[in-house]
N, C-alpha and C positions, 0 to 999 in steps of 0.2 A: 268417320271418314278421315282419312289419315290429312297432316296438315292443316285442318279446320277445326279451331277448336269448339267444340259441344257445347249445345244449351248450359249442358250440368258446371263443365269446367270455367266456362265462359262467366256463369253466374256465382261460383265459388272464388274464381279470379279477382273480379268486381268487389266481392264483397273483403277478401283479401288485402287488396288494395289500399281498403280503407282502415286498415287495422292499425296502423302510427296515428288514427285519426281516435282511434276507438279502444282503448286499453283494455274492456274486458273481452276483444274478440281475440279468439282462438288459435288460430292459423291451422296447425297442428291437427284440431280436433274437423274442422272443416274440410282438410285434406282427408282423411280419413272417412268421414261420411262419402265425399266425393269419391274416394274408391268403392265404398259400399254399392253406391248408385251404380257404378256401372253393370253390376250385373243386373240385369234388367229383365234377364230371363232367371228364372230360379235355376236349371237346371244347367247353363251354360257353365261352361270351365273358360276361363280366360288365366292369361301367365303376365309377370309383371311386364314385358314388354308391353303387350294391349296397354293393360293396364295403365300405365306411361304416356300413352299415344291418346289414348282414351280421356286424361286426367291433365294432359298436357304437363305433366312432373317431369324429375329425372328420375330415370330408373331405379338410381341410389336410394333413393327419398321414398320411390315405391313401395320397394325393395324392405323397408326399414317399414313401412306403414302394415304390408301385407301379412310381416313378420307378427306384430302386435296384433292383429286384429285374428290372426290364429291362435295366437295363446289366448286372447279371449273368449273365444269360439263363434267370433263372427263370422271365421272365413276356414274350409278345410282344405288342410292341402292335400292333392292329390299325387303322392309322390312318383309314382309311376310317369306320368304328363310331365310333371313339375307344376302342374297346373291348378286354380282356386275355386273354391263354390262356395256359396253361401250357406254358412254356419249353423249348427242351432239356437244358436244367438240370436241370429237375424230373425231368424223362424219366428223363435219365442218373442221376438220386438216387435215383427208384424203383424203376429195374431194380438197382440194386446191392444194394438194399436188401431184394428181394426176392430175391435171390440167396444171400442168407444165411438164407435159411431152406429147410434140408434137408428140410425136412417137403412141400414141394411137390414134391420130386422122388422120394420116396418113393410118395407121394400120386397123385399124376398116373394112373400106368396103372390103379392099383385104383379110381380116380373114374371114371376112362374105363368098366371091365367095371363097377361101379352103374349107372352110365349108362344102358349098354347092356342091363341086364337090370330096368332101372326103366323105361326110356324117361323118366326126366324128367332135371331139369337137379341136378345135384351140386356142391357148391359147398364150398371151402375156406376159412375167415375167420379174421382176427384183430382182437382191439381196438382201436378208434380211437376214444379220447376216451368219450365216449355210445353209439359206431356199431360194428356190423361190419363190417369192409372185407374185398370176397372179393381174394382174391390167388391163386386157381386156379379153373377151373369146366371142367366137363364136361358136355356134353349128349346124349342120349338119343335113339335114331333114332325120333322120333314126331312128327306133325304140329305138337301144340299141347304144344310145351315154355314155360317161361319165357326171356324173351329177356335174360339177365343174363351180363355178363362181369367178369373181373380191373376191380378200381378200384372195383366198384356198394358202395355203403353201405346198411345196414338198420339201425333203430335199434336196439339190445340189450332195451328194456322189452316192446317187444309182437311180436317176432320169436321165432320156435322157436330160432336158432342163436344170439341174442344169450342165453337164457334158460338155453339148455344151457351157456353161457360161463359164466353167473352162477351156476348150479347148480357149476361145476366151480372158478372160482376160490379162492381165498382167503378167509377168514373176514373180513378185513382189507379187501380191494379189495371184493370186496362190499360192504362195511357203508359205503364211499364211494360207488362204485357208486349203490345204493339212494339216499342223503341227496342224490346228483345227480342221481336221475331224479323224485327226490321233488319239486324245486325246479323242475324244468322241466317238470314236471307237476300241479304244484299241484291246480287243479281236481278233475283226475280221479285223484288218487293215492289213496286211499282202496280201491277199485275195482281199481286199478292194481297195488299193492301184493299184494292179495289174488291175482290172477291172478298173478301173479310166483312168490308161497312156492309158490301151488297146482301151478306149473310144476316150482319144486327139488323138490318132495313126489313130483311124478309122475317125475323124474331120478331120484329116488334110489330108486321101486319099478321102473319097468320099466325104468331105464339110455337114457333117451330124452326129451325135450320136444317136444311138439306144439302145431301150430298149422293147426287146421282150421277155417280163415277168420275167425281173431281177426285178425293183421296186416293181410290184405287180405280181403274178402269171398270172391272167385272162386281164395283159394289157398290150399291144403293143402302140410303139411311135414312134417316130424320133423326133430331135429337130434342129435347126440353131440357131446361133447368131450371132448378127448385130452391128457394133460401132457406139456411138453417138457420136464421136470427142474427140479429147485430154484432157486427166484427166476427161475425164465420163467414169463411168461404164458401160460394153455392157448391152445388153439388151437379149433376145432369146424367139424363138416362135417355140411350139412343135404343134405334131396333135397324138392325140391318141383316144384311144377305145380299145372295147371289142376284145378278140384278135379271138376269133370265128367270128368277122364279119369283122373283120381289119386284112389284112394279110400280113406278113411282104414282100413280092415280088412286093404286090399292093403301099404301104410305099414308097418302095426305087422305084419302078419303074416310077410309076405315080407322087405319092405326091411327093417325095424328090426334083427334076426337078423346082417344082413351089414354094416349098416354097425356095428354095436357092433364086428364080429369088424375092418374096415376100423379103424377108430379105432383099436382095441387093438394091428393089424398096425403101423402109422404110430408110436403112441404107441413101442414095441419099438427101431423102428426108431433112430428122434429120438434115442431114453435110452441107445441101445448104444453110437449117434455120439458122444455125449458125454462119452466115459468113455474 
C-alpha cells in the first residue's frame, strides 16, 4: 500500500536504525534481502519504482541494489517490461533452505491422508517477518478446495495459522510480535488486539485457533502449532476451505482431533531428530 510503510521495510528500517549502535550490521546487505522479500509471489514481475514504494528506498539506491542482485542471479531482468523476477539464485537458496527443515518431510504424507479425509487444503507455515510462509501444502480430493501452494503468505494477526503461532511462541517474540502488528495496524488495533488474546484464550482451551471467515469472508480454518525444540521457532499447520463446503462443527468436530494428534506426531518426530 503505497505511503504505508510494510511489515518488511518497517522491520528492516528498525533494524537499520540501529546500525551506529551495532558495527557489524549491514545496512547494504539488509536493503538488499529487503528487496528480495518483496517478491512474494515467485512469478510476479515488479520494476524499481514498486520496488522503491515497496522498500520505502530512493529509486537511485534501488535502482543500484536491483542492478547487483542481477549480476548475481538473484534477480532476472525482464528487458522487454523493464521489469524483475526472482532469480536462480533465489530458487537455489530456497530450496536449500527448505531442505533443512525435517519437519516437512515428516509432515508431508500425514498432510496428504488430512487432506484426503478433509477434502480441503493443509498447509505447513513458518514465520516470515509479520507473515506466514507455507513451505508444504496438501490438497483434498474435492471440487472447491483453496488454490494455495509452497511460497503463499498470510498475515499472522487475522489468520488462524499466524494466531495458532502467536498462541505457541515465546512470551518474548510475542510481546514483539504484538507491538509490530500493533504499528502496522494502528487504526484498527484496539479491535485487533482483542481478537488475537481471544484466539491464545481459545488455543489454550481447545488446543486449536479458528477463523470462520474473520481473515477472509468466504473461508473457514482452524490451525495447531507444534515446537521444534529450544531456541526454534514453532512451526503450525492449518486446514481450510470454502466455507459453504467446510463447516465449522465438521472443523472442530472431525478435523481438530487429527490434526492436534498430526502436530503432536511431527512435533515427536523434529525433537527425537534433534537429539
Amino acid at each position: 500500500m503505497r505511503g504505508k510503510t510494510t511489515g518488511a521495510a518497517r522491520q528492516t528500517t528498525d533494524a537499520a536504525s540501529n546500525a551506529a549502535e551495532d558495527r557489524h550490521f549491514v545496512t547494504a546487505l539488509a536493503r538488499g534481502l529487503d528487496v528480495l522479500s518483496c517478491f512474494r509471489d515467485a512469478s510476479k514481475l515488479l520494476g524499481n519504482q514498486e520496488i522503491a514504494e515497496r522498500c520505502r528506498l530512493p529509486k537511485s539506491t534501488v535502482s543500484r541494489l536491483t542492478y547487483t542482485l542481477t549480476r548475481l542471479g538473484y534477480l532476472d531482468l525482464i528487458k522487454d517490461v523493464g521489469k524483475y523476477r526472482l532469480g536462480t539464485a533465489s530458487a537455489a537458496l530456497g530450496a536449500s533452505a527448505l531442505s533443512k527443515f525435517d519437519a516437512r518431510l515428516v509432515a508431508a504424507p500425514l498432510m496428504r491422508e488430512l487432506a484426503d479425509f478433509s477434502r480441503a487444503s493443509i498447509s505447513l507455515g513458518v514465520r516470515e517477518r509479520l507473515n506466514i510462509v507455507y513451505i508444504e501444502n496438501a490438497r483434498g480430493d474435492s471440487t472447491f478446495t483453496l488454490n494455495v501452494d509452497a511460497g503463499w503468505r498470510v498475515p499472522i494477526a487475522t489468520t488462524s495459522i499466524g494466531r495458532a503461532y502467536l498462541a505457541a511462541c515465546s512470551y518474548s517474540e510475542r510481546a514483539f510480535l504484538m507491538d509490530s502488528i500493533r504499528e502496522e495496524n494502528e487504526a484498527t488495533w484496539p479491535n485487533l488486539r482483542q481478537q488475537i488474546e481471544a484466539s491464545i484464550a481459545q488455543y489454550n482451551d481447545i488446543g486449536c485457533c479458528c477463523s470462520f471467515g474473520d481473515w477472509h469472508p468466504e473461508v473457514n480454518a482452524i490451525a495447531v502449532a507444534f515446537s521444534r525444540g529450544p531456541d526454534q521457532q514453532p512451526m503450525a499447520i492449518n486446514c481450510g476451505g470454502p466455507k459453504f463446503s467446510l463447516k465449522p462443527e465438521f472443523l472442530l468436530e472431525e478435523v481438530r482431533p487429527r490434526m492436534i494428534a498430526v502436530a503432536k506426531q511431527i512435533e515427536r518426530s523434529v525433537l527425537a531428530a534433534s537429539y
